[in-house]
Structure formats: C-alpha cells, structure tokens
C-alpha positions as CSV (number, residue, x, y, z in Angstrom):
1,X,0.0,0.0,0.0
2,X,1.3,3.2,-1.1
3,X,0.9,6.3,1.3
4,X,-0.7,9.1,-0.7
5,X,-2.0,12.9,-0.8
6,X,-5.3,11.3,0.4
7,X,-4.0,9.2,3.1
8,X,-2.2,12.2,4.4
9,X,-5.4,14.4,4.0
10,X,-7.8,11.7,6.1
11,X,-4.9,11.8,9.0
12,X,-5.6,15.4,9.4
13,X,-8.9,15.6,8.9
14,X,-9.2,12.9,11.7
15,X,-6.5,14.9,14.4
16,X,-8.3,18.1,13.2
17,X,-11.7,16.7,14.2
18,X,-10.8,15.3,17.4
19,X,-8.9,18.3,18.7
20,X,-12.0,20.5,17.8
21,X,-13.7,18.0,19.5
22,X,-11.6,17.9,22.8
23,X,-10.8,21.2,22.8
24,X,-14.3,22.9,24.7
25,X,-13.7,19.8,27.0
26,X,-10.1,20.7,28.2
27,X,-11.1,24.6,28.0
28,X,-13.7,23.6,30.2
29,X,-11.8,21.9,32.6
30,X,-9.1,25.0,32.7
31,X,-11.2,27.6,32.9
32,X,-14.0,26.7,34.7
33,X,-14.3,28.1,38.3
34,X,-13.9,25.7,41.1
35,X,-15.7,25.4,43.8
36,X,-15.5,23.1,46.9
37,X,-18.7,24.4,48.2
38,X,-20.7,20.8,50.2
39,X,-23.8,22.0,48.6
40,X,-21.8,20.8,45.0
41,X,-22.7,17.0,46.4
42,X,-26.2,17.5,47.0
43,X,-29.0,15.6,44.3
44,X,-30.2,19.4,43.6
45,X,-28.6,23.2,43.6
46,X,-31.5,25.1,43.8
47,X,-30.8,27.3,46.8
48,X,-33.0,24.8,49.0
49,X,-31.6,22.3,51.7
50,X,-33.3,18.8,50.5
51,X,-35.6,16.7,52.4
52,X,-36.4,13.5,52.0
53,X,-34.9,10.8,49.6
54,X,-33.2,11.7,47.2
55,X,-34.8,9.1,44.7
56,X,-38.2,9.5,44.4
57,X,-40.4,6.9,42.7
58,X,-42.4,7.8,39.9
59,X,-45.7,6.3,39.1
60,X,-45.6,4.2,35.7
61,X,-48.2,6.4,34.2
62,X,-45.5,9.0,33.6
63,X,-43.6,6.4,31.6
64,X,-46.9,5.3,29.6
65,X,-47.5,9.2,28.9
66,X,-43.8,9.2,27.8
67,X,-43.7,6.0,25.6
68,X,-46.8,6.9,23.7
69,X,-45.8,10.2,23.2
70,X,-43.2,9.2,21.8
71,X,-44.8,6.7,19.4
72,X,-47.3,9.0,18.1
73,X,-43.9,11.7,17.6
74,X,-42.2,9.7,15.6
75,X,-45.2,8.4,13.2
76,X,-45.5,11.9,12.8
77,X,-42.6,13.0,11.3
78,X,-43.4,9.9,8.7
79,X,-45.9,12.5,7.3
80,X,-42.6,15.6,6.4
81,X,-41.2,13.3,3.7
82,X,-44.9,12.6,2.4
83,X,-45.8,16.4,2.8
84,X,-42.8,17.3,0.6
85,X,-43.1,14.8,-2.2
86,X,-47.2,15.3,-2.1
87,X,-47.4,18.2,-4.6
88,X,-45.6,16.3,-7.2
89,X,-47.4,13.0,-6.9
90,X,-49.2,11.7,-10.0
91,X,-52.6,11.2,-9.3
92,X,-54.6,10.1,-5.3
93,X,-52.7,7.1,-4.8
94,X,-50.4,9.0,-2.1
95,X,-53.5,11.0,-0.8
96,X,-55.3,7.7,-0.3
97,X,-51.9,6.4,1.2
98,X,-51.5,8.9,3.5
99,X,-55.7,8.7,4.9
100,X,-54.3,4.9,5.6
101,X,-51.7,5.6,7.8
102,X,-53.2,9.1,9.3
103,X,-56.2,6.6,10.2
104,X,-54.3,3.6,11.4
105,X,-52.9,6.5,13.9
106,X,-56.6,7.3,14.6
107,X,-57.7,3.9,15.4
108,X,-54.9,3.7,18.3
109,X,-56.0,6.6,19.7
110,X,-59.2,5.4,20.0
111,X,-58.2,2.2,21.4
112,X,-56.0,3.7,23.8
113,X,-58.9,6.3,24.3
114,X,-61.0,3.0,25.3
115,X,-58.3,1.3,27.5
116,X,-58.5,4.5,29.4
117,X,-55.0,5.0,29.1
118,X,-55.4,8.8,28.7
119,X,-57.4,8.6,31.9
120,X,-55.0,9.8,35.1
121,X,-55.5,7.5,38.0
122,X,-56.0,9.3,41.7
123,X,-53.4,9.3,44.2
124,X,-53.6,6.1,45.7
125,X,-52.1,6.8,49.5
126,X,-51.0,4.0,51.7
C-alpha cells in the first residue's frame, strides 16, 4: 500500500476533528471556576436544603405518557417526507396512502382512548 496525498489528508482531517472535539472539553476543565462548596454534592442546587430521599419513585403512568408520546412523535414525522413529495405525486394514490396511515394513527388513539389510558388514575395513598 502506497501512502498518498489522500491518506495524508484523512490523518488530518481525523487529528483536526478530534482536537476541535476535545478542545471545549479541556477549556472547560481549565477555565472553569472551582468550587469546593458541600452543597456541590447535593442531588439538587436550587438554593434549598433537600428533604427526603433523594430518589423519588415515579408512578408508571408518567412512563406510559412518555412511551406513547413518543410513538405518536415519531409516526408523525413519517408525514414531512410525504408532505414534501405530495405536490408532485401523480394522481390520489399518495392521498389515499397517506388517509391509511393518518387513520391507522386514529384507530390507536381510540383504542388507547377506550383502555383508558389517557385517563390519570387518583393518588392512591398507603
């Protein structure tokens, strides 16, 4: 293998990359202020001593909210590409395409609607 122009040019471009990336790291390091303050180690620097645990459990409804929101997101940005190429399609066939899948996304909401997922539960206290 012969060492070329390009070889020499994809070294560089590597060592140039990772120093641009390191570099707000290390300047960070250097020229950040430090402070040895014991509120530093506390779960939370608001400007309010803690009580309590630290951890605190969260109900799995948050996490429900969280995962379907996130479903529903990313079918959603499914319809940019189909928005963009839509004034240049021939004919209904993507209009009709796109009713599928926009109702398909419709039908889970309403069976999430009917599981009463969307419903938040009371506090239950112990």
């Amino acid at each position: 293998m012969q060492f070329t122009w390009l070889n020499l040019a994809i070294i560089v471009f590597l060592a140039a990359g990772t120093l641009l990336g390191a570099m707000p790291l290390i300047g960070a390091t250097l020229l950040a202020p430090k402070s040895r303050a014991k509120d530093l180690d506390l779960p939370y620097e608001c400007g309010i001593a803690p009580h309590g645990p630290a951890r605190v459990r969260f109900g799995i409804n948050y996490y429900f909210y969280a995962l379907l929101f996130l479903a529903f997101d990313v079918d959603v940005l499914y319809l940019f590409p189909v928005a963009a190429f839509y004034p240049h399609s021939p004919g209904w066939a993507v209009f009709w395409e796109l009713m599928i899948f926009v109702g398909v996304l419709a039908l889970a909401v309403v069976y999430f609607w009917r599981k009463g997922v969307f419903t938040w539960p009371r506090k239950v206290t112990f």
